[in-house]
N, C-alpha and C positions, 0 to 999 in steps of 0.2 A: 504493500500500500504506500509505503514511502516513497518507494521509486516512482509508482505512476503520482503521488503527487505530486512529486521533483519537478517530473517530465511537464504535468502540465502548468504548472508555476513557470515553466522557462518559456514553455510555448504561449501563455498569454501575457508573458513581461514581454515576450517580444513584439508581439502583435501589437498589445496597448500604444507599446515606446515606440512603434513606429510611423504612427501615423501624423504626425509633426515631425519626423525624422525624415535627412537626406541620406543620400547611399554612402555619405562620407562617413555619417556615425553607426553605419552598422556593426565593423568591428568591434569596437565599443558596447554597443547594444547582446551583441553574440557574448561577448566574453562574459560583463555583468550578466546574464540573464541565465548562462548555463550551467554558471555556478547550482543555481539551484538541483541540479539533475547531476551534481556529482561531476562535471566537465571543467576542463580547464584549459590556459594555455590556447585559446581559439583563435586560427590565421583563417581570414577567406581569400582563396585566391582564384581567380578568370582568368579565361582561355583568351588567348588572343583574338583578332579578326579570324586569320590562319589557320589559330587552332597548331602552333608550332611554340608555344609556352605557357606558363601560367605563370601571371604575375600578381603580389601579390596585393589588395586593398589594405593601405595601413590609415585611413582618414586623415591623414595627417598632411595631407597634400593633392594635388591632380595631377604629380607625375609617379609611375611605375612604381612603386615601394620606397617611397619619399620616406624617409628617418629608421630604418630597417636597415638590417645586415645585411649587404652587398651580395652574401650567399644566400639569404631568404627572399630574396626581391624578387628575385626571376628564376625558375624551373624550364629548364626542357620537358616537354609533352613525351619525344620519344630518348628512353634512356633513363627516365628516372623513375623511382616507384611513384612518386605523385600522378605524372604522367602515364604510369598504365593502370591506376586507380581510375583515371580520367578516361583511359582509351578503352579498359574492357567493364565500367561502369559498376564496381564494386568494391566493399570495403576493404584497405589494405594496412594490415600495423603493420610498423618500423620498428623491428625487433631491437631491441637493448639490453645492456651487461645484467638488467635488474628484472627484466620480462620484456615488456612493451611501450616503447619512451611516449609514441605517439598515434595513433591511426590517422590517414590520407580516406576522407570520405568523398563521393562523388555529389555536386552539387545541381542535380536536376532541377529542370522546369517540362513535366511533361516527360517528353524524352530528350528533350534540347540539354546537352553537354554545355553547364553554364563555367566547369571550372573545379575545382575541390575544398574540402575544408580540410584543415589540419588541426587535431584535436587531440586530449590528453585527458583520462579520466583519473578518479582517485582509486575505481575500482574495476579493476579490468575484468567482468563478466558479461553474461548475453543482455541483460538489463542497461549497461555501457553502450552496448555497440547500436540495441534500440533508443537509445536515449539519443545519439549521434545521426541516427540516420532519421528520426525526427526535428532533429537542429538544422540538418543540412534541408530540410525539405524546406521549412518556413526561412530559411536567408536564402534559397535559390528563389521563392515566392516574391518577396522581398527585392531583391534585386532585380526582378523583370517588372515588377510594379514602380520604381525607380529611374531605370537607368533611361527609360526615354527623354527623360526630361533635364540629364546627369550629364555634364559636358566633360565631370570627371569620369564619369564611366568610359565615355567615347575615348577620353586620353588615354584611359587605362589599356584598354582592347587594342592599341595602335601603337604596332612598334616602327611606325616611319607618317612622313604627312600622305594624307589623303587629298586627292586630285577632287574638283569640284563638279563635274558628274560621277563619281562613286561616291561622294557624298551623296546627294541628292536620290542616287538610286538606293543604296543602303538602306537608306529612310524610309524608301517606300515598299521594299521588298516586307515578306513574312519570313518569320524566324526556320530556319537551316533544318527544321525539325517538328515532325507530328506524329505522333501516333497513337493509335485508340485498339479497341478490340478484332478491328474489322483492319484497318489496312494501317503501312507505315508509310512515312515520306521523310524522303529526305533529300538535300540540294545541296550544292557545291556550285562557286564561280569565283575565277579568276580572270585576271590579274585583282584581287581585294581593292586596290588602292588608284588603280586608274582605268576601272571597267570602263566601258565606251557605250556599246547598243544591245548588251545582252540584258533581259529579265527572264524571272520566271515567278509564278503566282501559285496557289491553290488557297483552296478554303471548301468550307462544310459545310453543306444542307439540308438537315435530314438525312435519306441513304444516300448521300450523294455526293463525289466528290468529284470539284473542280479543278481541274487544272491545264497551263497555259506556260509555255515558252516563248521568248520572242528575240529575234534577234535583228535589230535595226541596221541600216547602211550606216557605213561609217565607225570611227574609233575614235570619238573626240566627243565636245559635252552638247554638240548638235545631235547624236545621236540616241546620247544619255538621254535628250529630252523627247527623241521620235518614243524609244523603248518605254519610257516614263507615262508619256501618251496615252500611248496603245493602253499601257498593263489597266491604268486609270479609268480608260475607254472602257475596255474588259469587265474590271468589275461593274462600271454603271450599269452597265447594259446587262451582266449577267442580275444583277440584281434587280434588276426590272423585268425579270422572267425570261427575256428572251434565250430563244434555241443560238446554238453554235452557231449554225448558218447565222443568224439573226444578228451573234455577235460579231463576228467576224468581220458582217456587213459595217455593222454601225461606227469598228474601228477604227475600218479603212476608211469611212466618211469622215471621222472628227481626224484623220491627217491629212487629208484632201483640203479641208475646211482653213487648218491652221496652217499648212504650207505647199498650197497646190499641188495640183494632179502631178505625180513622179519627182518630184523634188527631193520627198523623204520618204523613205520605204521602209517595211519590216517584216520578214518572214514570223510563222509560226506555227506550233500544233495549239489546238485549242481542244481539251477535251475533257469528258465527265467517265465515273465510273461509279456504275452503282452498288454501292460495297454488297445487299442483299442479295443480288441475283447474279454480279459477277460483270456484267454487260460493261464491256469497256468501249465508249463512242468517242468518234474525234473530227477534226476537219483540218486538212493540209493545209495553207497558204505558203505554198511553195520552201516546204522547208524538209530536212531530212525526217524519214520517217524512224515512227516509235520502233524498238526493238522490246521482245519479250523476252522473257528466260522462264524457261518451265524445268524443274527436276533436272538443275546444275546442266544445265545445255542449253545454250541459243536456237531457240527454234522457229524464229519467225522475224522479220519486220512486217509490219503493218503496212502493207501499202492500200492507200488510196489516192485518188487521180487527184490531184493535187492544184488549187487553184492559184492565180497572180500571187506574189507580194502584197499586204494589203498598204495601200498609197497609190499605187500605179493604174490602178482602175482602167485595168485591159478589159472587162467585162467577161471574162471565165467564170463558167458557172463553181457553185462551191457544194462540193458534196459531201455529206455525213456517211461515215462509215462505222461498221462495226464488228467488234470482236468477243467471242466466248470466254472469257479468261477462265482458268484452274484455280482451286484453295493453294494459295504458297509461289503464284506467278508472282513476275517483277517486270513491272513497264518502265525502258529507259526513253526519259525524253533526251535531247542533247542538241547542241550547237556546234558550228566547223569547229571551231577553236580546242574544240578535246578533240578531234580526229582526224584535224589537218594540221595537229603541230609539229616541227619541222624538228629533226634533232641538227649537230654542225655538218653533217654529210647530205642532207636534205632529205633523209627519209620521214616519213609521215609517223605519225603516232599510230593512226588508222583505226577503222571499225572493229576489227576482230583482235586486234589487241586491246581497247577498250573493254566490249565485252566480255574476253578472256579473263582478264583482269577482276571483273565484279562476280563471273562466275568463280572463279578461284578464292575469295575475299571471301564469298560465301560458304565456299565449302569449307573455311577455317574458322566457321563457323563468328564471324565479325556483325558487329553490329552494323546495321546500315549507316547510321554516320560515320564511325571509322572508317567503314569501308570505303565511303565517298571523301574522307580525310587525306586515305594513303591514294584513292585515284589520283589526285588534285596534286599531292607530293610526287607521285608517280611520273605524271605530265609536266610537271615541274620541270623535275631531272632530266628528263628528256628532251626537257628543251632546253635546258643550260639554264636552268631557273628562273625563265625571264621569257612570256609571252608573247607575240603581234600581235595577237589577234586573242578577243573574251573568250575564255572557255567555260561552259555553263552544262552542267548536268542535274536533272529532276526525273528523279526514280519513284514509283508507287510499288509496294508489294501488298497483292490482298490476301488478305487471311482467308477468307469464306468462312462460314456458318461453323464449319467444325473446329476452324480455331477460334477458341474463345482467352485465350493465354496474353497480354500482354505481353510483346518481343521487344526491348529494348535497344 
């Protein structure tokens, strides 16, 4: 009885104290409040943009581990136990001469990888490690209820400046991460800090998920603002009831509107999937088609007959298409930039090494944002770290009826 009322004395000191609280005084707020639950010694620390460190929140400033030790400021993601706390999403203690100096918890929102906490109790039992992975839940809560509005958060997440269309898209994209009972998602884009014409979207209606790639002409902050457009366009219109066709249509009008017929273009897939019955629908606008993966194998792209760009108003008809998906399928959306990146000899990255790639990722049995972590590191390397052209990847896997198991 004393421990759950540890637990919950920490979880309503934290609650209460934070609603006149900024994301600066959460460390603060974490440490006083977990005393209650037997915890001590509380570091919070977030992932980068990347997703290639965690650094840590010491409120004592808006730069990266402002008044902290030089070694506790900044962690590698790959290479250190924080980081595969972080990468395979579960608890890890830091053995000591005396038992257990500390545990590395994983700080979710949902399933979005927000970072870790680094904690210390008085008594290292199973009522410890639930006490911790209820502290980690409400400062990951905590911190996405914040950082929108947190310009420290923004510094913190950012290990170099950001260009002023990957600001502006940043903003308007949805967080890298969803998942429910029924299907996961997740998303990766590069270059983080000077994307050009890539988005990607989704959202939830009922049984039904939305989702939409787009990749604009151009790599500069004209393009940021075609992609920006469109995605913006997207939502009105889907939220107005209207069908794919319907959307698609009403896109390419509001870019026709604000910069004339062919001036500014954007390919995409636009599509729904209805987690109850499986039914995956979509509509081409001239852009590469979806790839499935069924049972650790590639077994299909999608094709459908594929209309204009939308902007260029050739007047191609736009057709809806559709597909049967399996419990445990994965739809890759994707942009050139992951499959025409060039390594120093000029070879392409390509489709089936992409593919390969997530099919293997899977069979090591990886969570889908890791696995979209090391694609993105993957493409990186390959290209000598350093981009032409947006690479943007949006995966759905559907569970069906018989998985009912949250997969993280």
């Amino acid at each position: 009885m004393d421990s759950l009322g540890g637990c919950a004395r920490m979880l309503a000191g934290m609650v209460e104290a934070s609603h006149l609280s900024a994301i600066e005084q959460l460390p603060a707020l974490a440490e006083k409040n977990a005393a209650h639950a037997g915890l001590y010694d509380v570091m919070i620390y977030l992932a980068d943009l990347q997703q290639e460190v965690l650094r840590l929140l010491t409120g004592q400033g808006t730069n990266a581990g402002e008044g902290a030790d030089p070694e506790l400021a900044e962690l590698r993601i790959d290479g250190t136990l924080a980081g595969r706390a972080f990468q395979d999403v579960r608890v890890l203690p830091k053995p000591g001469a005396g038992g257990v100096d500390w545990w590395w918890v994983p700080l979710l929102d949902g399933t979005e990888r927000l970072g870790v906490l680094r904690v210390s109790a008085r008594v290292a039992d199973e009522w410890a490690q639930e006490n911790m992975r209820h502290l980690a839940s409400v400062v990951a809560l905590l911190v996405v209820s914040k950082r929108n509005h947190s310009d420290s958060y923004a510094r913190l997440v950012r290990t170099r400046p950001m260009d002023v269309a990957a600001e502006m898209q940043w903003n308007l994209l949805p967080p890298l991460t969803f998942a429910n009972e029924e299907v996961v998602i997740g998303a990766a884009l590069e270059p983080a800090y000077e994307i050009g014409g890539d988005a990607f979207d989704y959202a939830l209606a009922g049984e039904r998920v939305h989702l939409a790639i787009f990749d604009a002409m151009g790599h500069d902050a004209s393009a940021g603002l075609t992609s920006n457009l469109a995605l913006a366009a997207c939502r009105n219109y889907r939220r107005q009831g209207a069908d794919l066709i319907r959307v698609s249509e009403g896109i390419e009008q509001v870019l026709i509107d604000e910069f004339g017929r062919a001036n500014r273009f954007a390919t995409a897939i636009l599509a729904e999937l209805n987690t109850r019955t499986g039914v995956f629908s979509w509509v081409n606008r001239g852009h590469h088609p979806p790839v499935v993966i069924r049972g650790g194998r590639w077994i299909t792209s999608l094709q459908c007959r594929p209309a204009h760009p939308m902007g260029l108003d050739l007047g191609l008809p736009v057709t809806i298409c559709g597909e049967q998906l399996e419990p445990g399928d994965r739809v890759l959306l994707y942009t050139d930039g992951i499959t025409e990146a060039r390594n120093s000899e000029g070879q392409e990255f390509g489709l089936e090494r992409f593919v390969d790639f997530i099919i293997r990722r899977n069979a090591d049995g990886l969570p889908v944002p890791e696995t979209l972590r090391r694609l993105i590191r993957s493409v990186l390397k390959y290209h000598d770290g350093r981009l032409q052209d947006d690479a943007t990847v949006l995966l759905v896997e559907w569970h069906g009826g018989a998985h009912r198991k949250l997969h993280l």
